[in-house]
VONU-482329 format. One record per residue (C-alpha): x, z, y. Coordinates in steps of 0.001 Angstrom, whole numbers, plus 500000, padded with zeros to 6 digits. Last residue first. Layout:
// residues N
XZY ...
***
This chain:
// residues 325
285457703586388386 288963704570389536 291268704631386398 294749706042386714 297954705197385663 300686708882385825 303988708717386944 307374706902386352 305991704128384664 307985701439382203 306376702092379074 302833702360380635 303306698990382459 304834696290379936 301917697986377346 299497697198379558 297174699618379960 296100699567383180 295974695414383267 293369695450380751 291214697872382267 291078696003385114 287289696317386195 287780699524386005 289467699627389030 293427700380389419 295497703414390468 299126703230390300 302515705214389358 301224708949390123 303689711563390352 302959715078389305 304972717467391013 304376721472389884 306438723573392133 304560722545395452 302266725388396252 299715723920395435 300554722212392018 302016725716390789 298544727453391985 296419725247390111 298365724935387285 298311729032386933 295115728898387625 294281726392384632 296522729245382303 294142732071383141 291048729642382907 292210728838379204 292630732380378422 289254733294379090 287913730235378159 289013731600374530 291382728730373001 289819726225370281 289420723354371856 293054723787373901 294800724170370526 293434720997369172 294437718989372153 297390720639372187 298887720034368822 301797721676368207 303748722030364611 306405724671363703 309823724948362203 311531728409362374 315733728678362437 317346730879359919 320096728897361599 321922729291358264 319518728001356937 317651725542358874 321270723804360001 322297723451356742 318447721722355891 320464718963358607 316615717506359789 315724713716359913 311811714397361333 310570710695360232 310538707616362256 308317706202364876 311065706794367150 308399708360369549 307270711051367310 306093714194369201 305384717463369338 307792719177366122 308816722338367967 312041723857366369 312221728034367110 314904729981367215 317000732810364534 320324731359365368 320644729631368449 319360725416368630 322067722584369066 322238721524365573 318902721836365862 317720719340368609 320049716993366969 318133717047364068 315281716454365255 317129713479367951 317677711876364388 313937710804363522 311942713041365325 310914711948369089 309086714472371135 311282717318369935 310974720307371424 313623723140371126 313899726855371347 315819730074371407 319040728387373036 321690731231372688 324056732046375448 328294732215375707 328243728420377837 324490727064378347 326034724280380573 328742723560378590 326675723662375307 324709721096376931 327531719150378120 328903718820374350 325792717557372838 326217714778375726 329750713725375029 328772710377373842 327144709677376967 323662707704376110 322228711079375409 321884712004379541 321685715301379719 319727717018382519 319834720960383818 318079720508386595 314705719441387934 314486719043392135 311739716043391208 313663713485392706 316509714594389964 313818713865387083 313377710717388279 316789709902388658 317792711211385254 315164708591383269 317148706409385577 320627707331383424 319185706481380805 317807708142377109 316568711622378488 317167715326377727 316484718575379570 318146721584379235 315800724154380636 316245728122381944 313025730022381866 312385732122385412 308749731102384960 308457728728388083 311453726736385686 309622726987382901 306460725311385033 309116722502386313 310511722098383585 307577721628380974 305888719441383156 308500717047383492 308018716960379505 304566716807379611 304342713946381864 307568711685380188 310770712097381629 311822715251379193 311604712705376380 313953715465374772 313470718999375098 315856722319375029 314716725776375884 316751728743377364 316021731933377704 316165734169381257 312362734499382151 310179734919378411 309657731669375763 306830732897373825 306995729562371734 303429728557371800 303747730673375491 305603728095376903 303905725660374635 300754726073375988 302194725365379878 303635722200378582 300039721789376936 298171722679379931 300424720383382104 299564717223379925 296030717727379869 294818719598382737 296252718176386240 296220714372385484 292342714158387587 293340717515389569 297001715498391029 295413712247392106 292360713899393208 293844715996395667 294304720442395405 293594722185398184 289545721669398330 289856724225395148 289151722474391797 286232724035389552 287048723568385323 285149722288382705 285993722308378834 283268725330378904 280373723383380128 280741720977377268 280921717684378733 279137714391379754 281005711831381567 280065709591384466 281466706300385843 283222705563383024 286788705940381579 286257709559380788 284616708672377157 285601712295375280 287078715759376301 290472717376375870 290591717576379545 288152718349382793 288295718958386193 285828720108388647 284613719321392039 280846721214392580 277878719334393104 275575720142390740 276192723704389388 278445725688387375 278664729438386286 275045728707384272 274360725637381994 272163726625379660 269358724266381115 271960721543381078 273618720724383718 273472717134386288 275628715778388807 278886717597388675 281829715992390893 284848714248389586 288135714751388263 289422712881384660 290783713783381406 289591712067377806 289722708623377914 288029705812376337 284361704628375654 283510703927371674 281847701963369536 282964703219367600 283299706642366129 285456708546367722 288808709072365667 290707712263366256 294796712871364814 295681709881366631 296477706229365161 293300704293365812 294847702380368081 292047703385371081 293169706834369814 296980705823370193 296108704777373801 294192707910374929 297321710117373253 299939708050375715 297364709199378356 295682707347381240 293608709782383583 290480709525385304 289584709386389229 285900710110390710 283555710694387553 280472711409388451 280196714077385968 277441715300383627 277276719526382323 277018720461378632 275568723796376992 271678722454377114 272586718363376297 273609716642379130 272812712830379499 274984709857379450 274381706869381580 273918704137379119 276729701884378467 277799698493380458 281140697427379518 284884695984380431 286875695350377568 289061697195375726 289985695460372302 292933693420373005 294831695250375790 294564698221373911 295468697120370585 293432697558367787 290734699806366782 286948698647366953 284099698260369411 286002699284372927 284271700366375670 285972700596379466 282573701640381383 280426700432384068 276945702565383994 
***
C-alpha cells in the first residue's frame, strides 16, 4: 500500500518520503481502515521530529487521525463491522491507504457529517472538549487562551461557547482576529495592542477568570496569570515560544492559583469508551448543527507529502492540511 514513511527523525520535508509498506492486518481487538481523508497535526510533525512525548520506532508511517471505511476486524471485534464510516484519533500510521486500530479508538460517523470535518473531527476538538471538563469549567465562567487561532484553540470557543462558558481569546495579529471573527467567535484580544491586558479586564469587568491555557509559555505564562481570579486554574498545553513557563511565583501565591499539565493524547488512551463516546457525540452534534466550524486549508495526494508539510504552509494555514491517499 502507498504510504508517507519516514526511516529516521529529522525534518519533515527531509525525511518523509513517499513509500510502499505492507497492508496492515488486524490483530483480534483491532479493526483495518481504508483510509479516505487523514489529518495533519502540529503533534504529527513534532513526532516525525522526534520531539513529542511518543516515539514510534522507525521506520515509521505518519499520522494519527483520519476517516475512512472498515475493511477487515478481528475475530474480537464485535459493535463494528466491515463497511461502516468511522473516525479515529490518538492512533498510529494514518498517512496510508489503510490503518489498523484498536477497536475501541474507533468511532461510527453519521451520513451528516463530511469527510473534511469527521477526518479533523477527533483530535483537536476532543482535547478542547477534554479540557473543558480538565478544568470543570461550568455555563457562566470565564476562561482565557492564547494561540486561540490554532485548531484546538478555535475549538475551545466555539464548544465553551455551545456550553454557556464565556471566552477571552488571544492572538498575535490582527488576521489571527479575522479568522476567528469569520467564525462568529468573540471575546478577542489582540496582544500586539499595548493595552490588551487592559481590554480583557474590560470585557470581564467585576468577574473572576477561573482558568487559563497557555499554548505558548515563556512570558504569555505569566501573563495568563496575572490575569487569572484568585483560587483558578493555569493550564500548561503548549510551548510555542520554545521557551520556558516564565511565571510571577507572586502571582501563584497570592492567587492561590493551581498549575496543571494536559496531555490529550495520553488522556484520550486512557479514558473509559464510555466517556469517550459521550464526548465524540457531543462533537458530532456541535459540527452538525453548525456550532463547531472546522476549516480546512487544502487537501493534497500522498504523493505530495512533501509539499503538505511544508513548513511555509502549516505556519501560515487557517484550517486544517489533509492527506488523500
Amino acid at each position: 500500500m502507498r504510504s508517507a514513511t519516514y526511516n529516521e527523525f529529522g525534518k519533515p520535508t527531509e525525511v518523509l518520503n513517499l513509500g510502499d509498506s505492507p497492508t496492515p492486518e488486524p490483530k483480534a481487538n483491532e479493526v483495518r481502515v481504508k483510509t479516505t481523508l487523514a489529518s495533519i497535526h502540529n503533534h504529527d510533525l513534532l513526532t516525525i521530529r522526534g520531539q513529542y512525548g511518543f516515539k514510534p520506532e522507525l521506520p515509521a508511517i505518519g499520522g494519527s487521525e483520519a476517516v475512512g471505511v472498515i475493511d477487515a476486524v478481528g475475530s474480537e471485534v464485535k459493535d463494528l463491522k466491515v463497511g461502516q464510516r468511522v473516525a479515529a484519533a490518538s492512533v498510529q500510521a494514518t498517512w496510508a491507504e489503510y490503518f489498523v486500530a484498536s477497536a475501541d479508538m474507533i468511532f461510527p460517523v453519521p451520513d451528516s457529517l463530511n469527510n473534511e470535518m469527521a477526518a479533523q473531527l477527533i483530535a483537536m476538538p476532543l482535547s478542547a472538549l477534554m479540557m473543558i471538563e480538565f478544568l470543570e469549567l461550568q455555563p457562566g465562567q470565564w476562561v482565557i487562551h492564547n494561540a486561540a487561532n490554532g485548531a484546538v484553540g478555535k475549538s475551545l470557543a466555539m464548544l465553551a461557547a455551545a456550553r454557556g462558558i464565556k471566552t477571552i481569546n488571544v492572538v498575535r495579529s490582527s488576521d489571527a482576529i479575522k479568522e476567528l471573527e469569520a467564525l462568529g467567535i468573540k471575546n478577542n484580544i489582540n496582544t500586539s495592542d499595548e493595552d490588551w491586558q487592559d481590554q480583557v479586564r474590560h470585557i470581564v469587568g467585576d468577574e473572576a477568570i477561573s482558568a487559563a491555557v497557555d499554548s505558548v509559555g515563556g512570558e504569555n505564562s505569566g501573563e495568563l496569570l496575572s490575569l487569572l481570579g484568585h483560587y483558578g486554574t493555569l493550564a500548561s498545553f503548549g510551548l510555542m515560544s520554545g521557551k520556558p513557563m516564565a511565571i510571577n511565583p507572586t502571582d501563584m501565591i497570592f492567587k492561590q492559583a493551581i498549575m496543571k499539565g494536559f496531555w490529550g493524547s495520553k488522556l484520550s488512551q486512557e479514558m473509559s469508551v464510555k466517556h469517550k463516546q459521550r464526548l465524540v457525540n457531543e462533537l458530532i452534534e456541535r459540527a452538525v448543527d453548525g456550532k463547531l466550524k472546522l476549516p480546512v486549508e487544502a487537501t493534497f495526494d500522498l504523493a505530495d507529502i512533501t509539499k503538505a508539510v511544508d513548513g511555509e504552509l502549516q505556519s501560515g494555514k487557517k484550517g486544517k492540511v489533509l492527506l488523500k491517499p
